[in-house]
C-alpha positions as CSV (number, residue, x, y, z in Angstrom):
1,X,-16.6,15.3,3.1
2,X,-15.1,12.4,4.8
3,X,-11.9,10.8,3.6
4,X,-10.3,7.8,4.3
5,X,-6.9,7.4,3.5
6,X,-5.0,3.5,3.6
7,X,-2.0,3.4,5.5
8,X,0.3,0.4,5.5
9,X,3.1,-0.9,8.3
10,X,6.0,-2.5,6.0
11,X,9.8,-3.3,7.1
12,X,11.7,-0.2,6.4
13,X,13.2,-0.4,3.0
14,X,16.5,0.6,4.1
15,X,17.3,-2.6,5.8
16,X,17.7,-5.9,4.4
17,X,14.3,-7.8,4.5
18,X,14.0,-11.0,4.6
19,X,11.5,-13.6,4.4
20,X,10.3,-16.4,7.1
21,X,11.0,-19.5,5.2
22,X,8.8,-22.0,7.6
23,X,5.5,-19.5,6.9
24,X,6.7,-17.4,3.8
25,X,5.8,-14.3,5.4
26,X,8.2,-11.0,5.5
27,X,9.9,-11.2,9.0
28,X,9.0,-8.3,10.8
29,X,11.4,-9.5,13.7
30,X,14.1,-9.0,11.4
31,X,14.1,-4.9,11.6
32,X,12.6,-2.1,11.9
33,X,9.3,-1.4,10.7
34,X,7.6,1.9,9.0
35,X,4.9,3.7,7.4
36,X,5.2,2.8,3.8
37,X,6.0,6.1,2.1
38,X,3.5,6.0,-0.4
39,X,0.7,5.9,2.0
40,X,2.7,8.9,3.9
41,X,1.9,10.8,0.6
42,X,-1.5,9.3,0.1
43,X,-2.3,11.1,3.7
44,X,-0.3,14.6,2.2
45,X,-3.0,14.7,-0.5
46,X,-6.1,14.4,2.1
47,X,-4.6,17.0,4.3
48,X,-3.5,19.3,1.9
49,X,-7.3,19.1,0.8
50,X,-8.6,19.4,4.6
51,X,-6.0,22.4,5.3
52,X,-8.4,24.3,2.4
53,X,-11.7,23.4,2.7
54,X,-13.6,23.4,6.0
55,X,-16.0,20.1,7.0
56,X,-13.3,17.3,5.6
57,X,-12.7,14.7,8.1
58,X,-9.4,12.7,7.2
59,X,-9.3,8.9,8.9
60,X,-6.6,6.8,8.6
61,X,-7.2,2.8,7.9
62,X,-4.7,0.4,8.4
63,X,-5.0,-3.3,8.4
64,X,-1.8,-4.7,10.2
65,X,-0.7,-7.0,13.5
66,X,-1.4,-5.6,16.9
67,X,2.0,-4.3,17.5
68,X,1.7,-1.6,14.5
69,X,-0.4,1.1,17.1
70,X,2.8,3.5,17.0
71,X,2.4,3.2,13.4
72,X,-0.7,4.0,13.2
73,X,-0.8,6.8,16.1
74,X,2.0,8.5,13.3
75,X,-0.9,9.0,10.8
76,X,-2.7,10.7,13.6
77,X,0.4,12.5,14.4
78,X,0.6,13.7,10.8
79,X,-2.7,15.3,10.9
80,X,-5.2,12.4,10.6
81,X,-8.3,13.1,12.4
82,X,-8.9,9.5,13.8
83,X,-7.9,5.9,12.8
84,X,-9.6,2.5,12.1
85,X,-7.0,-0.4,13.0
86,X,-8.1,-3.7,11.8
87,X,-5.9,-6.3,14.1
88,X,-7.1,-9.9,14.5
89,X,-4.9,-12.9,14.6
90,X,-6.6,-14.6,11.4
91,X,-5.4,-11.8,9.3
92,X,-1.7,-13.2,9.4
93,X,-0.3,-13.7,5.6
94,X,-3.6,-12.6,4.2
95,X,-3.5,-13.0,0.7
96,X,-4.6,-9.4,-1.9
97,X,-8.1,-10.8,-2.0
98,X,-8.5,-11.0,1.7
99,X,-7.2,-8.3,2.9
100,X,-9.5,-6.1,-0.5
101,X,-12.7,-7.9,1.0
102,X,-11.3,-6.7,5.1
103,X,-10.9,-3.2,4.4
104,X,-13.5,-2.3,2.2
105,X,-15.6,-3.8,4.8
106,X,-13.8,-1.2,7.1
107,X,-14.8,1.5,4.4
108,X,-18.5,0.9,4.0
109,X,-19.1,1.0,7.0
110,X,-17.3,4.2,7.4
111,X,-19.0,5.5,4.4
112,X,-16.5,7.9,2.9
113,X,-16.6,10.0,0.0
114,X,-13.2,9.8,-1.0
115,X,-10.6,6.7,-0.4
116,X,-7.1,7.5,-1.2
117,X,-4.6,4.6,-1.2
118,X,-0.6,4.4,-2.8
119,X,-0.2,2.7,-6.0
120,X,1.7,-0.2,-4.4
121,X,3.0,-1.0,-1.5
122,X,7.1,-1.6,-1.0
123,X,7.1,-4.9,0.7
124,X,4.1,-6.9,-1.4
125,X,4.1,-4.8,-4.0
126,X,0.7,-6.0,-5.7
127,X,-0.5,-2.7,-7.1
128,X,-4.1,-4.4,-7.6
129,X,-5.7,-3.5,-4.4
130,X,-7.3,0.1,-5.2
131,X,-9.0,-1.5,-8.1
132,X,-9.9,-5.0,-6.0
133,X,-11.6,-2.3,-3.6
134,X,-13.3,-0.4,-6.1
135,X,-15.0,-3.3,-7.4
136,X,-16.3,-4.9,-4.1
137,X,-17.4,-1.2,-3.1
138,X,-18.9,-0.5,-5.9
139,X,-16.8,2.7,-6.4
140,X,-15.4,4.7,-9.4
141,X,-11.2,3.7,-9.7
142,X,-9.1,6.5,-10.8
143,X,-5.6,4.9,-10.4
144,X,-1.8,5.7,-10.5
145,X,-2.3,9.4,-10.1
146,X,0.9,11.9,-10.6
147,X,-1.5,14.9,-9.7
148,X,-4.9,14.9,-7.8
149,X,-7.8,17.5,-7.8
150,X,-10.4,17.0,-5.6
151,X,-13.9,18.8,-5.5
152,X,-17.1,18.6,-3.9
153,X,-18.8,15.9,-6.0
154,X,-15.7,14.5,-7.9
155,X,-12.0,13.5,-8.2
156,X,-9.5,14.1,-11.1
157,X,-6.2,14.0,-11.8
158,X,-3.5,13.1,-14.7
159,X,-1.7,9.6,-15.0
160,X,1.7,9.2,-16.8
161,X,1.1,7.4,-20.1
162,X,4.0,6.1,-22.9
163,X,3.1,8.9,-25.2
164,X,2.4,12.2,-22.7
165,X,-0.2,12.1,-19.7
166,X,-3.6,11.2,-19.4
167,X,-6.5,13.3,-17.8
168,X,-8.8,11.1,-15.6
169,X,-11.4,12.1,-13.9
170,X,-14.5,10.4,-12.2
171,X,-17.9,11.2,-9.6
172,X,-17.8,10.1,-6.3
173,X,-18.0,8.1,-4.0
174,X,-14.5,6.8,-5.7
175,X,-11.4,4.7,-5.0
176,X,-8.0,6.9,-6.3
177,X,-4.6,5.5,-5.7
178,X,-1.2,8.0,-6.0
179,X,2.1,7.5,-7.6
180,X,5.6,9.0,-6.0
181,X,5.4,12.3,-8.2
182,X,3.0,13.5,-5.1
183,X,4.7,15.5,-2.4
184,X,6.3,13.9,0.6
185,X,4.0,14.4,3.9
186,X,4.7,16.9,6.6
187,X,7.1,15.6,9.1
188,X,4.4,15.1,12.4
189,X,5.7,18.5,15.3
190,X,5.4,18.1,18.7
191,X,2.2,19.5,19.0
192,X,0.9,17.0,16.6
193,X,2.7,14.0,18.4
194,X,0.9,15.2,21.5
195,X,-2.3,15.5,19.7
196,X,-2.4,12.4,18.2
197,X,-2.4,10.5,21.8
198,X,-5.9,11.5,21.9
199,X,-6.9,11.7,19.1
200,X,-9.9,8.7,18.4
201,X,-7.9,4.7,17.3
202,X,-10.9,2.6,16.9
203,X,-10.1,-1.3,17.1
204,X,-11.8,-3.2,14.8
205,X,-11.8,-7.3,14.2
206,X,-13.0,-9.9,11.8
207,X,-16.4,-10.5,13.9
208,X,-16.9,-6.6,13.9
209,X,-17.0,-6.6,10.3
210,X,-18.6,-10.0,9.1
211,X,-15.8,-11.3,7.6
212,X,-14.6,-14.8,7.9
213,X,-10.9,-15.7,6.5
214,X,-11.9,-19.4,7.3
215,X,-10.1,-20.9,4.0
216,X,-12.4,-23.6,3.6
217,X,-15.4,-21.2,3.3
218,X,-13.7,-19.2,0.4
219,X,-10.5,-20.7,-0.8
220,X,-7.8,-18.3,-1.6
221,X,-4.3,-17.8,-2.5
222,X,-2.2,-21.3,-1.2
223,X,1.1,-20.7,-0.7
224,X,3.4,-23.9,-2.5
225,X,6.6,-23.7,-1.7
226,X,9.3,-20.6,0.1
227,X,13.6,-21.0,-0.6
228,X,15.8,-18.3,-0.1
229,X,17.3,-17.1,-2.7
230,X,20.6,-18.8,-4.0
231,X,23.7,-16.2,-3.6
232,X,24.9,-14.8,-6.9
233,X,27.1,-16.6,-8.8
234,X,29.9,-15.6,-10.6
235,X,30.2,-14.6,-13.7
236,X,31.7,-16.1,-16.8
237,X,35.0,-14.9,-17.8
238,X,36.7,-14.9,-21.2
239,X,41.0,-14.4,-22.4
240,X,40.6,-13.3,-25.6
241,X,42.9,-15.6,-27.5
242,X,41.5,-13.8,-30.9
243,X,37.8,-16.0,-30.4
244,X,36.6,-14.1,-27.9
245,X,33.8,-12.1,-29.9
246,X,33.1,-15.5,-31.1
247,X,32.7,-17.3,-27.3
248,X,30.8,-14.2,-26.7
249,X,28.2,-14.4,-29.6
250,X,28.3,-18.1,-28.5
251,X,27.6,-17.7,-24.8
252,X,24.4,-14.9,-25.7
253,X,23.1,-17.7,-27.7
254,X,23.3,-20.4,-25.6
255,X,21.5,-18.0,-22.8
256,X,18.5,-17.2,-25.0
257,X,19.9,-13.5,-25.2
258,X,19.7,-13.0,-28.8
């Protein structure tokens, strides 16, 4: 079985993140960058299903700027078998539907079983990209998973719902994508550190997979306009002066609040 497993560079989410306001894009000069957590755990679940069950080949894909190797080299270092980097400059501020038609270009030609991807990711937070794959790939979708069984010839798992939890299952070849309620991954030794330094990164760019991200041959998202945001204003005081439940009543009318 062969799995592939999205992983995603993002600025770490315990500094302050900011956004370019000439291109709109999130400044990764800003800060330090990471492995979005989510995808950390997204890798957990194929290991944990490598560690018991011999022939399963785990590869890490990641579509991200040149600069996110050491990022990517940490998913080896974690226990990922070998990685697919997408890096070409054309990819800069590709919109969802781009970067859906890149990597599951990536994925056919990879041809896995199984691809595992976070719910959403912490800096676009789109949460529609595991479905956008499925449907170019022609895959099953079994989404926003709290728990994940996987077996020879199918995928299941339960998915929080308002009134209890859901049990989902479907064949594969199928897309799956994981919630936080998953374990955190294993923190990468020293002997995996080592490891992953030769471990196989294969470079991949747009010509390599016949994709174009020429906007005039598909248009796409447009950006329109970027501000920062304005700071936070202060609030409205009120003396009471024996009116102030009616000011009050007043001001949550007046702000569409009741």
């Amino acid at each position: 079985m062969k799995i592939f497993v999205l992983v995603k560079e993002v600025p770490d989410t315990y500094g302050d993140r900011k956004l370019n306001l000439e291109t709109g894009l999130a400044d990764r000069a800003a800060g330090d960058v990471v492995l979005d957590e989510i995808t950390e755990r997204a890798l957990e679940v194929a290991l944990s299903h490598a560690d018991k069950n011999e022939g399963v080949e785990v590869v890490a894909l990641s579509m991200a700027p040149e600069t996110s190797t050491a990022s990517i080299r940490r998913a080896l270092a974690i226990g990922a078998a070998s990685a697919v980097h997408i890096a070409d400059p054309a990819l800069a501020g590709a919109d969802l539907g781009l970067t859906a038609e890149v990597l599951a270009a990536a994925i056919r030609r990879g041809g896995p079983d199984l691809v595992i991807t976070g719910n959403l990711s912490t800096d676009g937070s789109g949460g529609v990209l595991p479905a956008m794959l499925a449907e170019h790939l022609g895959y099953a979708q079994v989404t926003a998973l709290s728990s994940v069984e996987i077996a020879a010839d199918a995928v299941s798992g339960s998915r929080a719902a308002d009134a209890g939890a859901q049990q989902v299952s479907a064949a594969l070849p199928a897309v799956i994508s994981i919630t936080e309620a998953l374990p955190d991954a294993r923190f990468p030794n020293f002997k995996g550190i080592m490891a992953a330094k030769k471990k196989p990164l294969e470079v991949l760019s747009l010509a390599d997979l016949d994709v174009s991200a020429d906007p005039a041959a598909a248009p796409r998202t447009i950006m329109t306009a970027v501000a920062e945001k304005p700071p936070r204003a202060a609030g409205v005081k009120i003396t009471d002066e024996g009116d102030a439940g009616t000011k009050l009543v007043e001001y949550l009318v007046q702000n569409r609040l009741v």
